[in-house]
Backbone bond lengths (Angstrom), bond angles and torsions (degrees), N, CA, C in turn:
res aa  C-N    CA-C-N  psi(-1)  N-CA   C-N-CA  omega(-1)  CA-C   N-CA-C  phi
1 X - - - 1.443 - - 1.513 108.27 -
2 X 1.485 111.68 128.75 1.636 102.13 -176.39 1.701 94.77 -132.89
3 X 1.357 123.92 158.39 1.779 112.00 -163.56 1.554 70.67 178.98
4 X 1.979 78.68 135.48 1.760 115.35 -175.96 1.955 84.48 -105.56
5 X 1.493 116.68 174.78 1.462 108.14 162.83 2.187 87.83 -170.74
6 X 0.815 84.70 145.80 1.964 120.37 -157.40 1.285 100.08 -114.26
7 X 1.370 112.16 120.56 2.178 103.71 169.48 1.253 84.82 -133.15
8 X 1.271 99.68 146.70 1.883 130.38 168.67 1.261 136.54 -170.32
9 X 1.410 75.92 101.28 1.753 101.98 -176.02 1.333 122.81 -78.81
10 X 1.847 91.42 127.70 1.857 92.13 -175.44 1.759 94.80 -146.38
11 X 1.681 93.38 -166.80 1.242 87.40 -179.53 1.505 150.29 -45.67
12 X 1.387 101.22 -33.16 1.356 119.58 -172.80 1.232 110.01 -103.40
13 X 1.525 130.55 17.12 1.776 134.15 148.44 1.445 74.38 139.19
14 X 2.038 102.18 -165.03 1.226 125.91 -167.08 1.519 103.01 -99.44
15 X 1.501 117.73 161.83 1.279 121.54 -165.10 1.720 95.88 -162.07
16 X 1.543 91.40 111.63 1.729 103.83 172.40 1.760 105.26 -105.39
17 X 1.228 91.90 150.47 1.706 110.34 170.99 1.650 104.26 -108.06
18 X 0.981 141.94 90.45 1.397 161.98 175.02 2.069 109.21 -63.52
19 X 0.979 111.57 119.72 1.529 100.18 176.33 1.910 101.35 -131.49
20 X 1.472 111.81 134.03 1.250 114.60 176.53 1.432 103.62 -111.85
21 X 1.525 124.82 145.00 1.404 110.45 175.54 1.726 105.73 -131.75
22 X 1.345 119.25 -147.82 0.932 101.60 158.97 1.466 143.04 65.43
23 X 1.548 135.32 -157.17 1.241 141.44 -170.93 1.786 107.21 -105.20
24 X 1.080 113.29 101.74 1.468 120.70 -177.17 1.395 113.89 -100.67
25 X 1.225 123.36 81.94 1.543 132.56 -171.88 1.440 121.75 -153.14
26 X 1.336 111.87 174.08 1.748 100.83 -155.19 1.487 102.81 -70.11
27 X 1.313 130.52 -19.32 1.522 114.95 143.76 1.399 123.83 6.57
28 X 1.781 96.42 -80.16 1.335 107.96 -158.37 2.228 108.19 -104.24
29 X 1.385 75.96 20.27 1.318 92.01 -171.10 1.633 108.91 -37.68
30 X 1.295 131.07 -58.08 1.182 177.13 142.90 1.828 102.23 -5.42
31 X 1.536 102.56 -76.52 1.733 103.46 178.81 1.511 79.71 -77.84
32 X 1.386 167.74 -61.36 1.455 127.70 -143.36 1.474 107.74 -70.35
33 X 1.186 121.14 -21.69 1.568 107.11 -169.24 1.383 109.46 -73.31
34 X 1.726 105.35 -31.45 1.688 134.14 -162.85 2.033 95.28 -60.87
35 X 1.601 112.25 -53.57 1.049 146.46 156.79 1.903 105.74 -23.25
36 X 1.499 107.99 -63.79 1.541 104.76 -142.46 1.635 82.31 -97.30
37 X 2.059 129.71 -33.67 0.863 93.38 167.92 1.592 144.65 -94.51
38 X 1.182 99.19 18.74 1.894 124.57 167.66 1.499 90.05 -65.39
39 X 1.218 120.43 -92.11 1.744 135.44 -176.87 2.029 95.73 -11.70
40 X 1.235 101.85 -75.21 2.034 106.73 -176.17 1.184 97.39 -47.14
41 X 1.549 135.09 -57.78 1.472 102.54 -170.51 1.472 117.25 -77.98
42 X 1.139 135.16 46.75 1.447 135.58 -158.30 1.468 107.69 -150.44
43 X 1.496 118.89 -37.23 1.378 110.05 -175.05 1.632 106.79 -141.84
44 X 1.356 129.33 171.04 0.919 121.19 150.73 1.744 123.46 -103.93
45 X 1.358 120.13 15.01 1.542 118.47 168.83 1.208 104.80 -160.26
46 X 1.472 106.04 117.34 1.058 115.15 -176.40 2.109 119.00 -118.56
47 X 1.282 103.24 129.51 1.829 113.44 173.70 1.317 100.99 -85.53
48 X 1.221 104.51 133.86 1.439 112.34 -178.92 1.408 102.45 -128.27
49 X 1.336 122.58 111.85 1.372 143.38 153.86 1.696 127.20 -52.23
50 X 1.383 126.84 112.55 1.154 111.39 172.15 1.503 108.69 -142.55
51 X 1.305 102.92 67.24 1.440 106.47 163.89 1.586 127.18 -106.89
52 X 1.404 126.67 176.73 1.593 111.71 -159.27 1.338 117.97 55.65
53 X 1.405 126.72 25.78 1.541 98.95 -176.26 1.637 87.77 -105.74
54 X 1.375 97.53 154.01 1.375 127.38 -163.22 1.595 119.38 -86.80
55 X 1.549 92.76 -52.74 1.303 109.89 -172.47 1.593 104.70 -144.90
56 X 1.568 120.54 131.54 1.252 131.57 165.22 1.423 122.64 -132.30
57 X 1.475 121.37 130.83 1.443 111.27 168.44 1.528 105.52 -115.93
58 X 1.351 114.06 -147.67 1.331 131.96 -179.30 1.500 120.83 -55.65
59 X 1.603 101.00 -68.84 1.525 105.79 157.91 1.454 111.89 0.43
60 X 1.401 103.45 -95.03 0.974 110.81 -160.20 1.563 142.80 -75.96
61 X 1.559 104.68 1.79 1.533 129.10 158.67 1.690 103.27 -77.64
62 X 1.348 98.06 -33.88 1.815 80.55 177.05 1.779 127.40 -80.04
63 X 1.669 97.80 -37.59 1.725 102.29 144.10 1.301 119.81 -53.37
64 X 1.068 135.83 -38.35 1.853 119.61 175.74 1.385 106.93 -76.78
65 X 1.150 123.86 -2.34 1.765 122.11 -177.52 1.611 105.55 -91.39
66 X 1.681 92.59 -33.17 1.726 102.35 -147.91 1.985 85.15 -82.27
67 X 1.098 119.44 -46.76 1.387 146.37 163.86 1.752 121.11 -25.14
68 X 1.430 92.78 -60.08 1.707 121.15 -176.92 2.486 91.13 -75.47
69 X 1.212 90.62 -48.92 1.997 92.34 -178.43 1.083 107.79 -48.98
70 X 1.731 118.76 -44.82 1.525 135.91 -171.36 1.295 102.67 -45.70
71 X 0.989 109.58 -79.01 1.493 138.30 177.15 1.521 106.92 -10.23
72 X 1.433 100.84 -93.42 1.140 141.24 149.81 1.800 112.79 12.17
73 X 1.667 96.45 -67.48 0.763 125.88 151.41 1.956 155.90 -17.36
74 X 1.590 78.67 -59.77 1.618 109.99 168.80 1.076 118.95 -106.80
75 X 1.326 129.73 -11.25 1.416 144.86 156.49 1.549 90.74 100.98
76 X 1.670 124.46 40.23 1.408 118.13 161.80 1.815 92.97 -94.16
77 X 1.463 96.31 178.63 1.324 118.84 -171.39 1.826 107.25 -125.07
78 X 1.297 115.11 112.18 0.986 99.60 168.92 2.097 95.81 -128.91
79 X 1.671 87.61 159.21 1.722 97.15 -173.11 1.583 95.83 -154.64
80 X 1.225 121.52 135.98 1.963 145.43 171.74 1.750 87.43 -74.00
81 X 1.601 104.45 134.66 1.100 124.55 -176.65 1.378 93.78 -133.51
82 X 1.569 119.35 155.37 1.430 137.66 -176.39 1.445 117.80 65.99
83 X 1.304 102.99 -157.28 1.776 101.98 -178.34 1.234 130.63 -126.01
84 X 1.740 114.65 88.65 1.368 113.16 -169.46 1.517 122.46 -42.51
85 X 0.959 130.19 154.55 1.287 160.51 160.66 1.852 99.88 -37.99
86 X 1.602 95.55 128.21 1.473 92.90 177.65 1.258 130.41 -64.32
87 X 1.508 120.17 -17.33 1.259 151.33 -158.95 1.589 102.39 -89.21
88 X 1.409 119.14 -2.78 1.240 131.09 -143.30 1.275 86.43 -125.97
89 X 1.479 114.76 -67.99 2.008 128.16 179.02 1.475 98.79 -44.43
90 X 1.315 130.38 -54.25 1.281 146.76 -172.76 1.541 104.33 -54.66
91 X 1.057 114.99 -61.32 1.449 111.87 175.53 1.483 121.63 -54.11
92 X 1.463 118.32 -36.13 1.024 129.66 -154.32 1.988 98.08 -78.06
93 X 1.078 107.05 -48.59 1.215 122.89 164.49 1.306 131.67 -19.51
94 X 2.023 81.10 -79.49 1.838 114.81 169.64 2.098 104.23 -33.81
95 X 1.266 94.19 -59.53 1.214 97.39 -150.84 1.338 113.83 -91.36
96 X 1.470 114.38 19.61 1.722 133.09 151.53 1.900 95.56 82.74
97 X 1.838 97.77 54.69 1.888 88.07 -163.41 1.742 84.47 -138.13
98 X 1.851 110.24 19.11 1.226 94.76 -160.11 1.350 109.66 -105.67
99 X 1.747 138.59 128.83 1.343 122.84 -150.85 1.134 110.01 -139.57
100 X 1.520 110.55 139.74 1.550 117.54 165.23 1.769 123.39 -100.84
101 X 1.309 87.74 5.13 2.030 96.84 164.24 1.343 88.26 -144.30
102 X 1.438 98.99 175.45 1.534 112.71 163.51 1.591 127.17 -90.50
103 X 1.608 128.31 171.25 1.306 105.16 175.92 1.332 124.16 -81.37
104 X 1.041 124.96 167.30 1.797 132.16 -177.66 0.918 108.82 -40.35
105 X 1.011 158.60 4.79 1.488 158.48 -156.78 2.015 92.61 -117.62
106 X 1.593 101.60 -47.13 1.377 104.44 -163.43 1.276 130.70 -77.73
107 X 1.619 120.01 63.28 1.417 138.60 -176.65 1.506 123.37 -52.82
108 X 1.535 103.50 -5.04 1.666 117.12 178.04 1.640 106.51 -114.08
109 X 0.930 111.81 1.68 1.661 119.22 168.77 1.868 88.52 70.84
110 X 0.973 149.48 73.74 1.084 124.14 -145.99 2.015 93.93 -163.61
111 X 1.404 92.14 34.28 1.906 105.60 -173.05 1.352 118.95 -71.24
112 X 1.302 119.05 85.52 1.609 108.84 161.01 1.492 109.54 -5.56
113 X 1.305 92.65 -102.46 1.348 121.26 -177.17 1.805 119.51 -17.47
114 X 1.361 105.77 -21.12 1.716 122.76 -163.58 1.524 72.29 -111.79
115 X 1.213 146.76 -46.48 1.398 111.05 -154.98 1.865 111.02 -88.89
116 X 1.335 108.45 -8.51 1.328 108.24 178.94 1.291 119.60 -95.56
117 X 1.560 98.63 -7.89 1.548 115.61 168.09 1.599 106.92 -78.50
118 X 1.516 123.55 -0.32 1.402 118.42 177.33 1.839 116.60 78.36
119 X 1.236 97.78 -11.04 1.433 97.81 171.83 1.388 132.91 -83.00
């Protein structure tokens, strides 16, 4: 797992650009969480990049869920910017994570998981 991360502070709060690359698996289970909860105490809106990634399993759809709730949560904003990797949609699918709403929790329509699904 290798990840760039961007802060910029302006008027309207803090704003990170987040990039994941690489092998996203329970491996790295550990530095991504270390990763996503560094990022929350740092900004309140965060772009999250996930292109180049190589390899993804479960792990780590359930950290971007548990991650995206956080958020959610604290009244930060986080949203997937650019265009994942097809290999990525495919997985997401495979592994019964692939969505055309968000889950119950997601009262801001505001689904990771739905936006890398292209929907």
């Amino acid at each position: 797992m290798k990840h760039t991360f961007q802060q910029k502070d302006s008027a309207d709060g803090s704003h990170g650009i987040l990039n994941l690359w690489g092998e996203l698996t329970i491996e790295y289970a550990v530095a991504i969480k270390d990763v996503f909860v560094e990022v929350l105490a740092k900004v309140d809106r965060i772009d999250l990049f996930l292109n180049d990634v190589d390899v993804v399993d479960v792990s780590f759809l359930q950290l971007l869920c548990s991650f995206h709730r956080e958020c959610f949560h604290q009244g930060k904003q986080l949203s997937v910017q650019g265009e994942p990797e097809d290999s990525l949609v495919d997985i997401l699918y495979s592994r019964g994570f692939g969505r055309q709403i968000g889950c119950k929790g997601d009262a801001l329509r505001t689904c990771c998981l739905k936006k890398i699904c292209r929907q």
